[in-house]
C-alpha positions in Angstrom: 0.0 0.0 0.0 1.0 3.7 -1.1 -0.1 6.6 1.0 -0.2 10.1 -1.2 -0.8 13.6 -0.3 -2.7 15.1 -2.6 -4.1 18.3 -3.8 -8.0 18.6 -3.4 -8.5 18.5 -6.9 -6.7 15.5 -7.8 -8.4 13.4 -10.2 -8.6 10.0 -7.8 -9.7 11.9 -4.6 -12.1 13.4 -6.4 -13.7 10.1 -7.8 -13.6 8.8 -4.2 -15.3 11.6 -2.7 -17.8 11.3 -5.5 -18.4 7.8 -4.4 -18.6 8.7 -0.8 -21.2 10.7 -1.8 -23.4 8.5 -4.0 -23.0 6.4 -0.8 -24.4 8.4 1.6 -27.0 9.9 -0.8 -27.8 6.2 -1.1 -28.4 5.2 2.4 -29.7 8.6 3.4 -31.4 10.5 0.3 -32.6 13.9 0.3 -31.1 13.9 4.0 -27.9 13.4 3.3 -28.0 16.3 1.0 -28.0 18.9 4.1 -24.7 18.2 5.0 -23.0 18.8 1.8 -22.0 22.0 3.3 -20.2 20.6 6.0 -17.9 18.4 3.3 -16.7 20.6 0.8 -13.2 19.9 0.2 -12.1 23.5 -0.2 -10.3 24.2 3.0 -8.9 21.5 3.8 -5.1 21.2 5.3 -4.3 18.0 4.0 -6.0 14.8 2.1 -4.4 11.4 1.3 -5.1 8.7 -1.4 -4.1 5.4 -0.5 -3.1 3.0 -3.4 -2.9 -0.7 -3.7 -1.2 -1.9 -6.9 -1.3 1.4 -8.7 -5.0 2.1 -7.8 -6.9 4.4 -5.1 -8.6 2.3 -2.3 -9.3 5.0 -0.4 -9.1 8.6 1.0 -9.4 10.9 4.0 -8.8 14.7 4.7 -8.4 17.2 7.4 -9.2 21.0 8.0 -8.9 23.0 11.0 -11.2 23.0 13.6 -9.5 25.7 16.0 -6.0 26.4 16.2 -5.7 22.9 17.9 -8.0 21.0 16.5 -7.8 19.2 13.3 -11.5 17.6 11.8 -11.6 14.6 10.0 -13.2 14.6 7.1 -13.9 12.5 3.9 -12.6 8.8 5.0 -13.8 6.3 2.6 -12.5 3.0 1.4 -14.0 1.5 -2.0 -15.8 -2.1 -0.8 -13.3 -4.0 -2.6 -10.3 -3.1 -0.5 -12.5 -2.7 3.1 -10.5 -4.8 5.6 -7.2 -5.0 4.4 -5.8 -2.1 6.7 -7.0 1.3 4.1 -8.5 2.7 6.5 -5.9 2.6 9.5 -3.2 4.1 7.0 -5.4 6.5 6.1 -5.9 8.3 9.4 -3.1 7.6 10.6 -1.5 9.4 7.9 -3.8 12.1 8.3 -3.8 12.3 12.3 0.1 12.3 11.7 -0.2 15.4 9.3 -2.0 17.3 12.0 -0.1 16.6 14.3 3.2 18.0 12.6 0.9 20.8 11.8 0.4 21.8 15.5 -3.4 20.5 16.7 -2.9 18.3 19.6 -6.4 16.7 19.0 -8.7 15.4 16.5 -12.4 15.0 15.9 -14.7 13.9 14.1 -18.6 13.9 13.0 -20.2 10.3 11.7 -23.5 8.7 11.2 -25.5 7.5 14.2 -27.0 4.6 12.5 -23.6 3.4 11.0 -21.9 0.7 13.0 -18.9 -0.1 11.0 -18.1 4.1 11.4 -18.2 3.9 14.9 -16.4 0.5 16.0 -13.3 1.5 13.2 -13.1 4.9 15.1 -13.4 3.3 18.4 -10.9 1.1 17.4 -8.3 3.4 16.3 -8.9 5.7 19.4 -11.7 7.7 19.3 -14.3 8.4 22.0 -17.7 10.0 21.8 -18.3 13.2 22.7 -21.0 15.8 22.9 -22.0 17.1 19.5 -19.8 20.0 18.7 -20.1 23.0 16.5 -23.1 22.9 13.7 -23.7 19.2 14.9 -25.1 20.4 18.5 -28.6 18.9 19.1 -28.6 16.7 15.5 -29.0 13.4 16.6 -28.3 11.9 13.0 -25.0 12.7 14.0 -22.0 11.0 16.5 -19.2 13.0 17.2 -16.2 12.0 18.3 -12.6 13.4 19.5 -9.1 11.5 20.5 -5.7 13.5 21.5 -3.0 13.1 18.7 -0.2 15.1 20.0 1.0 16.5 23.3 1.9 19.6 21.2 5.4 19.1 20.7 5.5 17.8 17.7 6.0 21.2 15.3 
């Protein structure tokens, strides 16, 4: 497996994301549509492409939250390569970015009713918190936080 940093408008995050999308637009319909806004991939400090044998498996990103905090945002992994260790690489990758970058936490906003979401974050660190920010009160909505540097890593 090959982790790349990429540019938000490279060509294979951008078919990922767009697959991410069709996913939850999928599952969730016309409700999945009002969080668009919070996914944009404008903004963002860093995404990743993970490749196995030449092709993209999967993707993740992170913006700023505060000055500390870095949000986790666009994790996916295509079904044929769920399981093999994408999605660890990914965030790890990612948390490791932030963490060179200065936040000393991250967090992060998932479904409610999806499982698989919450046992890989769980698994990899995460705890649940209150809802922060524009997810306060939405109960569609988990979110979740996990330290990732003591600060000292700049």
């Amino acid at each position: 497996m090959n982790i790349k940093f990429v540019d938000v408008d490279d060509g294979d995050l951008l078919a990922l994301v767009a697959e991410l999308d069709l996913f939850f637009h999928a599952g969730w319909g016309e409700t999945a549509e009002r969080y668009k806004q919070y996914h944009v991939l404008s903004g963002m400090a860093c995404a990743v492409v993970a490749y196995i044998d030449g092709k993209p498996a999967g993707c993740g990103c992170w913006r700023a939250y505060d000055a500390v905090t870095a949000e986790i945002k666009r994790m996916y992994v295509r079904p044929a390569y769920r399981r093999q260790g994408v999605a660890c690489a990914v965030i790890e990758a990612v948390e490791r970015h932030a963490a060179k970058s200065g936040c000393h936490r991250a967090v992060l906003e998932t479904g409610a009713d999806m499982p698989e979401a919450l046992g890989f974050y769980k698994k990899n660190g995460y705890r649940v918190v209150p809802n922060y920010g524009d997810f306060i009160g939405d109960e569609i909505c988990v979110c979740m936080e996990k330290p990732i540097s003591d600060g000292t890593m700049r």
